[in-house]
C-alpha positions in Angstrom: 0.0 0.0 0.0 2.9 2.6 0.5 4.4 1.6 -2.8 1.2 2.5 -4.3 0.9 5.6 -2.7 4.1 6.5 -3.2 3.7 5.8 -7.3 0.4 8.1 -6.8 2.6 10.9 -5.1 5.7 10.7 -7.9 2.9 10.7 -10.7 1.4 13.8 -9.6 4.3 15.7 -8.6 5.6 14.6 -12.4 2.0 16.2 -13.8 2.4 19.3 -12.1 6.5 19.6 -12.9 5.4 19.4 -16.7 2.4 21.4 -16.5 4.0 24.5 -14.9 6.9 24.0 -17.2 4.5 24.3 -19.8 2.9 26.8 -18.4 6.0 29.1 -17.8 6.0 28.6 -21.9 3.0 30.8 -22.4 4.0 34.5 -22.8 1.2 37.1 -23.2 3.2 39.9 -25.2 1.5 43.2 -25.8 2.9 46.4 -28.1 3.4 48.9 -24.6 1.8 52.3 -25.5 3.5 55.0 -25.8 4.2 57.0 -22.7 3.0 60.2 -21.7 4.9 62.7 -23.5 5.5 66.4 -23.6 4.6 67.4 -20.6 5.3 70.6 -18.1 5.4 70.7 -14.1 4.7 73.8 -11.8 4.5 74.7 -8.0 0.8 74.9 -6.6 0.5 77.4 -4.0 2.8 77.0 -1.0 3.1 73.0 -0.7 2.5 71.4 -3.6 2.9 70.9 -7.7 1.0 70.3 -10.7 1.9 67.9 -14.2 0.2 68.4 -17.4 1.4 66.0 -20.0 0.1 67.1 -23.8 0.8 64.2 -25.7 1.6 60.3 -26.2 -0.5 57.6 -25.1 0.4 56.7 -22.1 -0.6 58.3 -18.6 1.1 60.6 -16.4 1.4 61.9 -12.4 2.7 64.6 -10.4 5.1 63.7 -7.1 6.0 66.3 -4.4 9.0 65.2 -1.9 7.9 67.0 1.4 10.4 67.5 4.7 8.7 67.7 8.2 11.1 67.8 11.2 13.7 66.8 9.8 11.8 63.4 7.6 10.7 63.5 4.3 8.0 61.5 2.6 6.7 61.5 -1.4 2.9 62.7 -2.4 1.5 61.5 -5.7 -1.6 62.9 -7.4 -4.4 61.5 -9.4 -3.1 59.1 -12.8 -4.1 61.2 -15.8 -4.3 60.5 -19.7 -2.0 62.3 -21.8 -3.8 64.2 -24.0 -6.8 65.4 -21.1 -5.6 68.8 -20.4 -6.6 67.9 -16.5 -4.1 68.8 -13.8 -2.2 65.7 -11.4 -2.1 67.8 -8.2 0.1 66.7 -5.5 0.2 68.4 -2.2 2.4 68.1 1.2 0.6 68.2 4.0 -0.3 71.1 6.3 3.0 71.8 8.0 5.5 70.3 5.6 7.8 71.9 2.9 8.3 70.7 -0.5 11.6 70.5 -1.3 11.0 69.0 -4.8 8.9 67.7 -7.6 8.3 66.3 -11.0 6.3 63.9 -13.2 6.0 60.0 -13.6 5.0 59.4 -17.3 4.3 55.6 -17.9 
């Protein structure tokens, strides 16, 4: 009876060795739009920043590094389509300064 069980064990572990290795040979591949593109970044008001990205397919956000006693942290705003004309805002919060800012285009 252990023989047989163990002949149960080694066939299924031999299944699923071939069907993930078979598995592992399926590759979804897509074209990857093209990213946001052309795009311009500004301060917005004391703490924060804006991203406007004009072109490309792709999407775009702002980031704002903020510093409060001495530790910073990173703000994103809203994911936006290039192309929209709408703002990404980012913003520190009440008591931080921003120290920097930009735009992640993907």
């Amino acid at each position: 009876m252990n023989v047989k069980r163990s002949g149960r064990l080694r066939r299924a572990a031999t299944i699923a060795v071939v069907l993930g290795a078979g598995l592992t040979g399926v590759v979804a591949t897509a074209t990857p739009a093209a990213a946001a593109s052309n795009c311009q970044v500004g301060t917005y008001s004391a703490r924060g920043s804006w991203a406007s990205c004009a072109s490309g397919g792709g999407s775009y956000q702002s980031w704002t590094q903020c510093e409060v006693a001495g530790s910073w942290y990173t703000v994103y705003g809203p994911s936006q389509a290039a192309g929209s004309g709408v703002l990404s805002i980012s913003s520190c919060h009440w008591g931080s300064n921003r120290r920097s800012y930009g735009v992640i285009t993907y």
